[in-house]
N, CA, C and O atoms as CSV, one atom per row, in Angstrom:
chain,resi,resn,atom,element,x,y,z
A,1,UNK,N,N,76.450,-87.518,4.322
A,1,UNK,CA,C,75.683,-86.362,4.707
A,1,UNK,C,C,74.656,-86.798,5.742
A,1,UNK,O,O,74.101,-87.873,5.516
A,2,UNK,N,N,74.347,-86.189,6.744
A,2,UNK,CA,C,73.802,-86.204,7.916
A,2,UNK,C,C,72.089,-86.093,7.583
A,2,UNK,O,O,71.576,-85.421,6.689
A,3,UNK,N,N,71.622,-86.675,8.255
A,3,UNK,CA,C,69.692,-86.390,7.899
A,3,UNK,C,C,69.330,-84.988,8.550
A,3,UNK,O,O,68.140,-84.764,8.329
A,4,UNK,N,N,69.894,-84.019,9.234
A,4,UNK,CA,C,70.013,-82.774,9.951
A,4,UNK,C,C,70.672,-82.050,8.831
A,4,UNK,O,O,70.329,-80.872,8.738
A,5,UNK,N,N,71.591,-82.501,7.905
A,5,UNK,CA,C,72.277,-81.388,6.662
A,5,UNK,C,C,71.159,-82.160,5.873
A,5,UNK,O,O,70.202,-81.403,6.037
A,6,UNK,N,N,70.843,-82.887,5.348
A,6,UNK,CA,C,69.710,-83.045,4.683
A,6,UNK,C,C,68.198,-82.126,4.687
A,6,UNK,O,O,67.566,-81.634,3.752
A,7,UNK,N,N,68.032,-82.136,5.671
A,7,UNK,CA,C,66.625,-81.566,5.876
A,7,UNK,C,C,67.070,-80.178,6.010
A,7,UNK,O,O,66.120,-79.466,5.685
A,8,UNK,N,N,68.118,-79.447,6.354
A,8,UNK,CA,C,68.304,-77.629,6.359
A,8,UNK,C,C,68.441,-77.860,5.033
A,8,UNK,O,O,67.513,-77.350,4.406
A,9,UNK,N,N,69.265,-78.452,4.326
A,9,UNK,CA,C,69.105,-78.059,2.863
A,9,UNK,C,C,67.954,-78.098,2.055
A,9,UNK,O,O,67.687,-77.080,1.417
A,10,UNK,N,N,67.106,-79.240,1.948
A,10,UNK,CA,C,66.089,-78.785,1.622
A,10,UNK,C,C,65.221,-77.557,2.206
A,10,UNK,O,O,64.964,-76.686,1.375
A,11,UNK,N,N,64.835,-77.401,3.236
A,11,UNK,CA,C,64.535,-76.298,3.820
A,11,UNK,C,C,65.079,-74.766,2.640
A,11,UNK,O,O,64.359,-74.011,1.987
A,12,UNK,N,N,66.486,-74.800,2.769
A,12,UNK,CA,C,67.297,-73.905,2.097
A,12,UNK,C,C,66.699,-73.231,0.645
A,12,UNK,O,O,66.575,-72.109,0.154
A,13,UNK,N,N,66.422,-74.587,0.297
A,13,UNK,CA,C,66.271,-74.969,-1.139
A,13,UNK,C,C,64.660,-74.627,-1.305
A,13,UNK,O,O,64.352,-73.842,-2.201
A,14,UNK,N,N,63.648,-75.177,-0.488
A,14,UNK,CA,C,62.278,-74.754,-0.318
A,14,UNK,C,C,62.218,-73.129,-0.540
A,14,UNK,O,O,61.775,-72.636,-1.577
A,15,UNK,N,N,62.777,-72.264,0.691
A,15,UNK,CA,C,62.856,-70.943,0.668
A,15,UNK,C,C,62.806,-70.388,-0.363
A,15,UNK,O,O,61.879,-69.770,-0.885
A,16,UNK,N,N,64.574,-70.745,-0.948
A,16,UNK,CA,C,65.055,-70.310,-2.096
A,16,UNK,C,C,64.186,-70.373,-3.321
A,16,UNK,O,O,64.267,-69.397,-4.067
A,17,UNK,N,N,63.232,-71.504,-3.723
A,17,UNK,CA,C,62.293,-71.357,-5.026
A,17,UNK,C,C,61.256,-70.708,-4.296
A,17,UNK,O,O,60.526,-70.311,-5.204
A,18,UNK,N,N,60.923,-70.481,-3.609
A,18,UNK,CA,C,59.436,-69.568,-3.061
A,18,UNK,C,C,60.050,-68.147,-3.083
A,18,UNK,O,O,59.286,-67.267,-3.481
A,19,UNK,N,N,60.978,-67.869,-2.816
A,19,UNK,CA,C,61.411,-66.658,-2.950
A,19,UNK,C,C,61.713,-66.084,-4.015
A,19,UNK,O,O,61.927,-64.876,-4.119
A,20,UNK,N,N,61.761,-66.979,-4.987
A,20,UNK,CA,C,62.852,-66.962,-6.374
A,20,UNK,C,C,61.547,-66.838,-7.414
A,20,UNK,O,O,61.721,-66.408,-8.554
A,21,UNK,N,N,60.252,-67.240,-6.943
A,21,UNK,CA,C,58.729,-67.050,-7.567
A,21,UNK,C,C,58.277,-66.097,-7.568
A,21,UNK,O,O,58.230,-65.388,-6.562
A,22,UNK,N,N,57.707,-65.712,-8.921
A,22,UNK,CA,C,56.716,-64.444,-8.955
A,22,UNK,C,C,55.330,-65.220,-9.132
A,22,UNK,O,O,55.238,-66.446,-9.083
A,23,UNK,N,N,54.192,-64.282,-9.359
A,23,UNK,CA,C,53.126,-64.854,-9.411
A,23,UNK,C,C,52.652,-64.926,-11.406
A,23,UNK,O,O,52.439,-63.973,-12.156
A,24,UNK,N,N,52.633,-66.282,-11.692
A,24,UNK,CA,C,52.414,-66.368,-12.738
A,24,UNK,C,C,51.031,-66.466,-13.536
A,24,UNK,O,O,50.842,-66.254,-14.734
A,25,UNK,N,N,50.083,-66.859,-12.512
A,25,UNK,CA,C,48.846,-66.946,-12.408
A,25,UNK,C,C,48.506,-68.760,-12.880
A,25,UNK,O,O,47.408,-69.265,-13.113
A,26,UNK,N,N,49.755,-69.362,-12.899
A,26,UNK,CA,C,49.139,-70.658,-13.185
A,26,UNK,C,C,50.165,-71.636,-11.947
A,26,UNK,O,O,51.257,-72.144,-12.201
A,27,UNK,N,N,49.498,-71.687,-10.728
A,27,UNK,CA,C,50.018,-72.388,-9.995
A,27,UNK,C,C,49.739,-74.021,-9.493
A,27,UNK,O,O,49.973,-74.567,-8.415
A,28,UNK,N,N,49.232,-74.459,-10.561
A,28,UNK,CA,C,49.501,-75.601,-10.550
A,28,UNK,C,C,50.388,-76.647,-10.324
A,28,UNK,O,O,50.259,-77.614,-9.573
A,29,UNK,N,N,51.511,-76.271,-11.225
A,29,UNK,CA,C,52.560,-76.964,-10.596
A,29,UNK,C,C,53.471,-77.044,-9.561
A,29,UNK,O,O,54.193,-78.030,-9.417
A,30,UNK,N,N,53.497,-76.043,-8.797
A,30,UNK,CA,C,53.425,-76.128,-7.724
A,30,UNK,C,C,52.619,-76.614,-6.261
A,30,UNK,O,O,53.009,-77.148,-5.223
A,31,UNK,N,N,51.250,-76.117,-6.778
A,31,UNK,CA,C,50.408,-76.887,-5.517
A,31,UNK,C,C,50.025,-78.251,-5.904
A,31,UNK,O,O,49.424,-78.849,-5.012
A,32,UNK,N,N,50.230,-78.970,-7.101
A,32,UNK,CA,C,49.884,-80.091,-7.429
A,32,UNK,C,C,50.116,-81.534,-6.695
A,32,UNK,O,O,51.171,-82.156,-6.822
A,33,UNK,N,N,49.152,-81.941,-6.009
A,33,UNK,CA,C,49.390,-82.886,-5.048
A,33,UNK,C,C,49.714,-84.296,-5.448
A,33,UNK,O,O,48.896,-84.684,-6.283
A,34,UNK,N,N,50.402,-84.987,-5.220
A,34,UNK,CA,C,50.807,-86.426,-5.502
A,34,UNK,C,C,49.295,-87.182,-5.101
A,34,UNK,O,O,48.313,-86.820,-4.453
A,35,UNK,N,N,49.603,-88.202,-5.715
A,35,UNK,CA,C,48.292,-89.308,-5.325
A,35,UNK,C,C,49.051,-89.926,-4.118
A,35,UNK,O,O,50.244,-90.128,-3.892
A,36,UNK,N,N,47.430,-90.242,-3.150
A,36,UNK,CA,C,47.690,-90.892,-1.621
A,36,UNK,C,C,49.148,-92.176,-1.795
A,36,UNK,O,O,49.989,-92.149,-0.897
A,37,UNK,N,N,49.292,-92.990,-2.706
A,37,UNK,CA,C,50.309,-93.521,-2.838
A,37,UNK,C,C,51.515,-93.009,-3.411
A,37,UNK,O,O,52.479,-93.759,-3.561
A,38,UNK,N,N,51.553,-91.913,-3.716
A,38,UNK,CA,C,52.889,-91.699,-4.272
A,38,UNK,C,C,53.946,-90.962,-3.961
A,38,UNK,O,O,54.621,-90.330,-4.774
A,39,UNK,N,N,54.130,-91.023,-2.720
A,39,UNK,CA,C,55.238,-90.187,-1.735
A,39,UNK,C,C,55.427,-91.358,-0.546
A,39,UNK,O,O,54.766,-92.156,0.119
A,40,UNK,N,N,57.172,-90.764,-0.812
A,40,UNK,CA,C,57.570,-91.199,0.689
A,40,UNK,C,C,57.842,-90.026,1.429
A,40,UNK,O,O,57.883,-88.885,0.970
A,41,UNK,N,N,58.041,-90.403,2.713
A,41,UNK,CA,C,58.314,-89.420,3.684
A,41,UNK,C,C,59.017,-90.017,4.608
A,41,UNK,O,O,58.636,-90.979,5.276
A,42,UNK,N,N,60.684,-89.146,4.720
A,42,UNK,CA,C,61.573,-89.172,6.015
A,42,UNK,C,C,60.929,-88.584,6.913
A,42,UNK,O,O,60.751,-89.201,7.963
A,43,UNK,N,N,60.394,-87.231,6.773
A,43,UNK,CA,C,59.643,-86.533,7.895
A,43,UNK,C,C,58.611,-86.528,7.426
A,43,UNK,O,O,58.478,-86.549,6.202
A,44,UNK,N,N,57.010,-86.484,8.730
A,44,UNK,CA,C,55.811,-85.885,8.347
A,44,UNK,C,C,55.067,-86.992,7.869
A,44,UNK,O,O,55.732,-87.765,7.179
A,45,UNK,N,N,53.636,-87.349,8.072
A,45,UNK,CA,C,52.687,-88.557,7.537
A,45,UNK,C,C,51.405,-87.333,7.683
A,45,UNK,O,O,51.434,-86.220,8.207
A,46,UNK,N,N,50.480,-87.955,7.093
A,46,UNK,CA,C,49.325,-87.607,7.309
A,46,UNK,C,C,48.703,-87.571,8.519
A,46,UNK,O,O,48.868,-88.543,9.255
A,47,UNK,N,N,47.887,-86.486,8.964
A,47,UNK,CA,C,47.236,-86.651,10.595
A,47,UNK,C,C,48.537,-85.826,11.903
A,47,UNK,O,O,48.511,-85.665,13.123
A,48,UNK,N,N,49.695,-85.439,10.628
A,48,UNK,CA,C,50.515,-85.024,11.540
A,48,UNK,C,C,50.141,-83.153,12.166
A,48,UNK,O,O,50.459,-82.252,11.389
A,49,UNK,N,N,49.478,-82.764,13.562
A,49,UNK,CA,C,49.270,-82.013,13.459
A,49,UNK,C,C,49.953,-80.187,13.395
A,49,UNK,O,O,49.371,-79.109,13.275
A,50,UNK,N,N,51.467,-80.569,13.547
A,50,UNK,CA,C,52.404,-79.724,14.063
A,50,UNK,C,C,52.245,-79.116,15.646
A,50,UNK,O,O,51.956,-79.584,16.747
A,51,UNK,N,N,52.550,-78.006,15.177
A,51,UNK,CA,C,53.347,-77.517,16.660
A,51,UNK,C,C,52.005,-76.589,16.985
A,51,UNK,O,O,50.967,-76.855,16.378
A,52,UNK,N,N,52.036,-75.326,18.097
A,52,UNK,CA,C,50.987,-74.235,18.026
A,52,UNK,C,C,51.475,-72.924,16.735
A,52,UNK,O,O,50.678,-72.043,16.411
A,53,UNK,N,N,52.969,-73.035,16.102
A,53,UNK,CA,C,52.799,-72.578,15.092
A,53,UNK,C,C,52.922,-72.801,13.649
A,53,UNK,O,O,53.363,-72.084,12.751
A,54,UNK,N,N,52.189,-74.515,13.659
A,54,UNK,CA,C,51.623,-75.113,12.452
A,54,UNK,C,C,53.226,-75.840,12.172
A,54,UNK,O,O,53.102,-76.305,11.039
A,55,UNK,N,N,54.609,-76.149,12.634
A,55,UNK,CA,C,55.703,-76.368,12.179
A,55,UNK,C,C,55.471,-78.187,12.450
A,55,UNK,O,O,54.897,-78.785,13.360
A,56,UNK,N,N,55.879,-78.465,11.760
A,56,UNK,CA,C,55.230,-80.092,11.680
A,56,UNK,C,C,54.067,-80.354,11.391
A,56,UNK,O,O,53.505,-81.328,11.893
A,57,UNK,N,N,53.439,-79.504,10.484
A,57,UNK,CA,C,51.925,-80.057,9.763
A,57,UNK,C,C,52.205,-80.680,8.695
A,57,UNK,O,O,52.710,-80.024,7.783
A,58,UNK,N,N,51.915,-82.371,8.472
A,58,UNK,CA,C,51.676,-82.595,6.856
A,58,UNK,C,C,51.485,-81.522,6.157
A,58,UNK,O,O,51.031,-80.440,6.530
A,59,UNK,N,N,51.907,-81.904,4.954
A,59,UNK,CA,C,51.613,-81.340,4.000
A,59,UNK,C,C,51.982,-82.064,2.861
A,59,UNK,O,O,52.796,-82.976,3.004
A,60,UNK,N,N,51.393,-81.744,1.436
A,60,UNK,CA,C,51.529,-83.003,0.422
A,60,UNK,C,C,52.276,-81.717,-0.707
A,60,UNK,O,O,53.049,-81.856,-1.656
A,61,UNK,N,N,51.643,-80.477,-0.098
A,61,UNK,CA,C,51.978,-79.328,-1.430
A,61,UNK,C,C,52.042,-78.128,-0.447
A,61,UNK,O,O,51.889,-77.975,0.765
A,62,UNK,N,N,52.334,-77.356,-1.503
A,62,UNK,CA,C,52.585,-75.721,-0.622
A,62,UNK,C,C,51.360,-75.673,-0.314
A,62,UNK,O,O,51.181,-75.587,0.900
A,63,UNK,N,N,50.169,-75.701,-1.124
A,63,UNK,CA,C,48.565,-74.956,-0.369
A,63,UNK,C,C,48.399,-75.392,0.457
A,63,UNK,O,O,47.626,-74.684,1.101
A,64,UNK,N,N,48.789,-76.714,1.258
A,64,UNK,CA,C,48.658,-77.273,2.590
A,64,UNK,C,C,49.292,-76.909,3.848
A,64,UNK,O,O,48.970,-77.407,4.927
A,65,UNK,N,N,50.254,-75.980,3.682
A,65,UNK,CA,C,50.287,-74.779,4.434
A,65,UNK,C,C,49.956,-73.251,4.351
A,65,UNK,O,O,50.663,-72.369,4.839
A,66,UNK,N,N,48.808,-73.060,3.678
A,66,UNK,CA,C,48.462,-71.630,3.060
A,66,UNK,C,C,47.502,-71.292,4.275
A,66,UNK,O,O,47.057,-70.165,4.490
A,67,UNK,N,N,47.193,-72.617,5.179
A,67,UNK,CA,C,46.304,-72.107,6.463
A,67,UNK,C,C,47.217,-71.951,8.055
A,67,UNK,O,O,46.912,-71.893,9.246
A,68,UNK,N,N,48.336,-71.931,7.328
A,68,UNK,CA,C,49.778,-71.642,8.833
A,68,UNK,C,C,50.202,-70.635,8.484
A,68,UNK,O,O,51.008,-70.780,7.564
A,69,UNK,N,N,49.987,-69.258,8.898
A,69,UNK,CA,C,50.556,-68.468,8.815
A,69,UNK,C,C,52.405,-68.113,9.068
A,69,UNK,O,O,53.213,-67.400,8.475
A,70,UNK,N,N,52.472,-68.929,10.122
A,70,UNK,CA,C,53.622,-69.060,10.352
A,70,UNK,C,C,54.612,-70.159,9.891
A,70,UNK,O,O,55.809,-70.137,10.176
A,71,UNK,N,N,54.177,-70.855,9.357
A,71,UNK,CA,C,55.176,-71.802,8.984
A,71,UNK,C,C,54.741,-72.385,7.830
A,71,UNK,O,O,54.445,-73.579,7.782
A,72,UNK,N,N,54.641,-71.239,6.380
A,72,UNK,CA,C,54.227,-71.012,5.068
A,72,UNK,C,C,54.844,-72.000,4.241
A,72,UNK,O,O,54.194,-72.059,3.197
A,73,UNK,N,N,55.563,-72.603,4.231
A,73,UNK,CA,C,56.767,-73.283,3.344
A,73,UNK,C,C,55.845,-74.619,3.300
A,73,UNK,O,O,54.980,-74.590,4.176
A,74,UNK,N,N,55.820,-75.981,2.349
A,74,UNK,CA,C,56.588,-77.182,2.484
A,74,UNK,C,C,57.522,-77.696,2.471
A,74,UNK,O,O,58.251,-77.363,1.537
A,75,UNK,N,N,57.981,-78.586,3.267
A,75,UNK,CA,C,59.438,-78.827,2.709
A,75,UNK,C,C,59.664,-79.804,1.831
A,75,UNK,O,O,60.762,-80.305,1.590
A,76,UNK,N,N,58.280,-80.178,1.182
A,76,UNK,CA,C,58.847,-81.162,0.284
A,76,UNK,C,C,59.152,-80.381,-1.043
A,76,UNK,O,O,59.518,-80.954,-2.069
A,77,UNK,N,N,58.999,-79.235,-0.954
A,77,UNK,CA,C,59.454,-77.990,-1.856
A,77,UNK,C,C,61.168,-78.498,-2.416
A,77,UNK,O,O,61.573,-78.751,-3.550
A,78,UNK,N,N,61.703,-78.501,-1.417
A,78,UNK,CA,C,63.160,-78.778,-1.726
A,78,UNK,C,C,63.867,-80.576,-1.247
A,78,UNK,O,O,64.911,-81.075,-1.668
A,79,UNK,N,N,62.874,-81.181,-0.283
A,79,UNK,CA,C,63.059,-82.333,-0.636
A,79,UNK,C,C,61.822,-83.381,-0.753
A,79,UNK,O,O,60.907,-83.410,0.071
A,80,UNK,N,N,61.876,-83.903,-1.439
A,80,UNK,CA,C,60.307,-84.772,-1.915
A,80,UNK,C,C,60.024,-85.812,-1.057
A,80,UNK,O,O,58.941,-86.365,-1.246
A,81,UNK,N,N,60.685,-86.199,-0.207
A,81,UNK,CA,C,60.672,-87.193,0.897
A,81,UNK,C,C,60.450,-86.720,2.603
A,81,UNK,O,O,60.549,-87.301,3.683
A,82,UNK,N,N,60.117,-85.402,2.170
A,82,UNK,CA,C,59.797,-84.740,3.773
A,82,UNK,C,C,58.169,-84.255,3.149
A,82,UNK,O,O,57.582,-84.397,2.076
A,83,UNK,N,N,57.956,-83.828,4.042
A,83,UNK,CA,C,56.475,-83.908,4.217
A,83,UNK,C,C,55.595,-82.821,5.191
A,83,UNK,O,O,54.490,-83.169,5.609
A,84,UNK,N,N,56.265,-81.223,5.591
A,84,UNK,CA,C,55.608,-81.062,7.150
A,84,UNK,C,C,55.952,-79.420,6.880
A,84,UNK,O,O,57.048,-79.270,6.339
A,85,UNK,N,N,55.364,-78.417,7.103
A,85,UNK,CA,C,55.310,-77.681,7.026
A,85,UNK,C,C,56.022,-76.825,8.075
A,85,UNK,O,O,55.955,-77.069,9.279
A,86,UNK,N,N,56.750,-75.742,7.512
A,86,UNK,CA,C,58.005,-75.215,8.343
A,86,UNK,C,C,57.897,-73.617,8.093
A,86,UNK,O,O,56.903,-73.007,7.701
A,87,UNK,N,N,59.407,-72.999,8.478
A,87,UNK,CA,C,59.742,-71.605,8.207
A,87,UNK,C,C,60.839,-71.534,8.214
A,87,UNK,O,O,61.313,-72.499,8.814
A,88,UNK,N,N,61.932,-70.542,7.668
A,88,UNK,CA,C,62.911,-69.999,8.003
A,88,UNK,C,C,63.230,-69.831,9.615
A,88,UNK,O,O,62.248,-69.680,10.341
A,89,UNK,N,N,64.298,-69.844,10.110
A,89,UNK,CA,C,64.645,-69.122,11.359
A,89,UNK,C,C,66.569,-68.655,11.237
A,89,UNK,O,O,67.586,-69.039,10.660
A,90,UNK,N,N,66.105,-67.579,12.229
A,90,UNK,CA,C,67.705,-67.088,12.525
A,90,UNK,C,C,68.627,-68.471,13.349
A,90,UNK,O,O,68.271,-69.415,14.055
A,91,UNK,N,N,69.668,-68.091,12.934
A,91,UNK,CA,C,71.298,-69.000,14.065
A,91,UNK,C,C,71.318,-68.182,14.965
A,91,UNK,O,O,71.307,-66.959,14.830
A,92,UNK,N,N,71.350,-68.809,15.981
A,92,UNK,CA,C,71.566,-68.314,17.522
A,92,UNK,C,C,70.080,-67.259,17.922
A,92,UNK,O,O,69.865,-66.385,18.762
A,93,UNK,N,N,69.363,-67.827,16.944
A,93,UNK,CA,C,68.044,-66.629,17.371
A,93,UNK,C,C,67.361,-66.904,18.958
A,93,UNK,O,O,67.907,-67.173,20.028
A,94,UNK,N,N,65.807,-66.692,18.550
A,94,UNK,CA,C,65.354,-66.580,20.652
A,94,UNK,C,C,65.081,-68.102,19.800
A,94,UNK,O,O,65.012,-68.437,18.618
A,95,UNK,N,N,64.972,-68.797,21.153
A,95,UNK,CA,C,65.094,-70.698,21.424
A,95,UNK,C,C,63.824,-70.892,21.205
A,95,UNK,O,O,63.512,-72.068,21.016
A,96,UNK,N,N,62.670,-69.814,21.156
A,96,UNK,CA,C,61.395,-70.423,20.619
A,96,UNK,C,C,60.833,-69.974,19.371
A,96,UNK,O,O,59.656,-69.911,19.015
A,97,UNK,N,N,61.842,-69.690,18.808
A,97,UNK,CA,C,61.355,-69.271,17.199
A,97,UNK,C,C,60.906,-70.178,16.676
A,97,UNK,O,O,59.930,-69.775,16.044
A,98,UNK,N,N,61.027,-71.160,16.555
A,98,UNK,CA,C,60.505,-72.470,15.908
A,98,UNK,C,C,59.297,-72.948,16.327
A,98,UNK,O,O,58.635,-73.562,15.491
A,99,UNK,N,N,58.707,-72.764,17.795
A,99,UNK,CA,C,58.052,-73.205,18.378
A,99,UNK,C,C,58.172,-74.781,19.156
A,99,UNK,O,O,59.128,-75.439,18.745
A,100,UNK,N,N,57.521,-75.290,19.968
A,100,UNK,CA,C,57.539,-76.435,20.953
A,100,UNK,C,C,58.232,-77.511,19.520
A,100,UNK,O,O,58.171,-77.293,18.310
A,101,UNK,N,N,58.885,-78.719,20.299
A,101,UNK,CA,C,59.321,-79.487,19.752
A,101,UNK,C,C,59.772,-79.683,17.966
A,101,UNK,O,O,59.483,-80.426,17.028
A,102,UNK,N,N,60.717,-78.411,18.270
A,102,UNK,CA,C,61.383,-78.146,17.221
A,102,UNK,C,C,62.759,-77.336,17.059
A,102,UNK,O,O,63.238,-76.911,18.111
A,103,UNK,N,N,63.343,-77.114,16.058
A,103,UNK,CA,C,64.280,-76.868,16.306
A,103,UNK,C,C,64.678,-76.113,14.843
A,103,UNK,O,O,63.979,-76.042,13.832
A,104,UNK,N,N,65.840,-75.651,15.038
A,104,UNK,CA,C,66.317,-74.350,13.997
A,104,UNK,C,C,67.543,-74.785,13.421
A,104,UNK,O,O,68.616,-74.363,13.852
A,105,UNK,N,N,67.435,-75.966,12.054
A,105,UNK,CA,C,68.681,-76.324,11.859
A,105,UNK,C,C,69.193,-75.213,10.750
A,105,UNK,O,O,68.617,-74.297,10.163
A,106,UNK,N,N,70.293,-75.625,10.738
A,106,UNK,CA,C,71.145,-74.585,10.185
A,106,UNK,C,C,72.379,-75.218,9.298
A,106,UNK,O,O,73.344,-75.761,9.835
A,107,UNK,N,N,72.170,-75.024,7.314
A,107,UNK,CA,C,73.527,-75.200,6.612
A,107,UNK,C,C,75.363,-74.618,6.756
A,107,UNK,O,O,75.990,-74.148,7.705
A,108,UNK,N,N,75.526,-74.752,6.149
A,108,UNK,CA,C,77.333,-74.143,6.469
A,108,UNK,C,C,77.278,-72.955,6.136
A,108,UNK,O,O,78.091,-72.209,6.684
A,109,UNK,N,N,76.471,-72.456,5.296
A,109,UNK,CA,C,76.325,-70.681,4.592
A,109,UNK,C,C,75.181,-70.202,5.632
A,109,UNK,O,O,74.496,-69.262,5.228
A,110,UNK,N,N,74.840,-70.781,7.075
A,110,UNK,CA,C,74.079,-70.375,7.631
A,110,UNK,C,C,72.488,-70.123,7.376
A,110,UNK,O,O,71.672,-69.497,8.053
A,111,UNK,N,N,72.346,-70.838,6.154
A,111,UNK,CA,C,70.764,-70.771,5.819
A,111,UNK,C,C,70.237,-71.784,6.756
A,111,UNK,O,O,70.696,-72.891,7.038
A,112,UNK,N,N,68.832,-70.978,7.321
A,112,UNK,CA,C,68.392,-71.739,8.663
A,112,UNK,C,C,66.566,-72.410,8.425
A,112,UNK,O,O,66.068,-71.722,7.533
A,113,UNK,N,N,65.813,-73.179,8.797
A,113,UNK,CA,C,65.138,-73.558,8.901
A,113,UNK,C,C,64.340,-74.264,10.192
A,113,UNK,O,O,65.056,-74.822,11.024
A,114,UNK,N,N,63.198,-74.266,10.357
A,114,UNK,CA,C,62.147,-74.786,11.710
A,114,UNK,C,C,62.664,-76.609,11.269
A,114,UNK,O,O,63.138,-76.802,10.149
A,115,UNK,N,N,62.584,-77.196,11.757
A,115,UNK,CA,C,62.462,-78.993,11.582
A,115,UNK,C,C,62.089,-79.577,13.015
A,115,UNK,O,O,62.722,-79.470,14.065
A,116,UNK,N,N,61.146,-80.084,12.820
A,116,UNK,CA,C,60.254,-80.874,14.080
A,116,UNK,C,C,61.672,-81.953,14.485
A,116,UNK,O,O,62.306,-82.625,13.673
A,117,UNK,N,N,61.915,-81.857,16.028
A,117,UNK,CA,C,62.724,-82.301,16.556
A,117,UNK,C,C,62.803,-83.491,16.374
A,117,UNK,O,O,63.895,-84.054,16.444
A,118,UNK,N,N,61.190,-84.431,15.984
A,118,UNK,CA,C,61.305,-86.040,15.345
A,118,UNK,C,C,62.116,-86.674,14.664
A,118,UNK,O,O,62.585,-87.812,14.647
A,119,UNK,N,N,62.242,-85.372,13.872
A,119,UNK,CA,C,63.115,-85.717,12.109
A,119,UNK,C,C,64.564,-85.814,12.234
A,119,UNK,O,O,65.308,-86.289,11.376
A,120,UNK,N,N,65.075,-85.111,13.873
A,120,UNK,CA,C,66.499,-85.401,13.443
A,120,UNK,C,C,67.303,-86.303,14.206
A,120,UNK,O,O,68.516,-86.413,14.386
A,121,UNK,N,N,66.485,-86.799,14.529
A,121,UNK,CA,C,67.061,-88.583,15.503
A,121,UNK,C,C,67.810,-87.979,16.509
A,121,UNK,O,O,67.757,-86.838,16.969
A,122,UNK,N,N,68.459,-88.856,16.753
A,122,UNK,CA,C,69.742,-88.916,17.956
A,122,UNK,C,C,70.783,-88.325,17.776
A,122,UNK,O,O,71.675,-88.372,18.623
C-alpha cells in the first residue's frame, strides 16, 4: 500500500468518526493530547504552520484544529502517525480546493481528502 492510499484512508477514516459523532458532552477522549514524547509522525511536526487555509497545521488532537475553520479534521483521527490538519475535498474538483501546496488525494470508493503535498513524496 502506497503512503498516498495510506494517508486518503486515514483522512477517510478521520471524516468518517467525526461524522459518525454526536455530541456527548464528554469529549475528552477525543481531544486528549498525547505527551510531547509520545507520537510519531509520517506527516506534520510541531511549528508546522499549514497552508492560508490552515491544511498542514500540526496538530496533536482535533481541538488543535478548532481554530481552522477550514480544515476542521486531524488526521491523526484515522491515522496516529500523521499529524496536520486537513478537510475533505471533491475528485476532479476546482485545483485550489485544498489550498497552496497541497493536494486532494483520493481512495478507490472516491473518498477524498486535503494532504500537504510534503507527505506524498515522489
Amino acid at each position: 500500500m502506497t503512503q498516498r492510499t495510506i494517508l486518503v484512508l486515514a483522512l477517510v477514516a478521520a471524516f468518517t468518526f467525526i461524522s459518525g459523532c454526536g455530541d456527548s458532552g464528554d469529549s475528552k477522549a477525543i481531544d486528549a493530547a498525547p505527551t510531547a514524547d509520545a507520537f510519531e509522525s509520517d506527516c506534520g511536526v510541531p511549528g508546522d504552520l499549514g497552508n492560508e487555509l490552515g491544511i498542514g497545521k500540526f496538530c496533536a488532537s482535533l481541538s488543535d484544529c478548532s481554530g481552522t475553520a477550514n480544515a476542521p479534521l486531524c488526521s491523526s483521527l484515522g491515522d496516529p502517525n500523521t499529524h496536520f490538519c486537513t478537510k475533505t475535498c471533491q475528485m476532479n474538483g476546482p485545483p485550489d480546493q485544498c489550498g497552496t501546496a497541497t493536494e486532494c488525494t483520493c481512495n478507490g470508493g472516491g473518498q477524498c481528502g486535503c494532504t500537504p503535498s510534503v507527505c506524498l513524496g515522489p
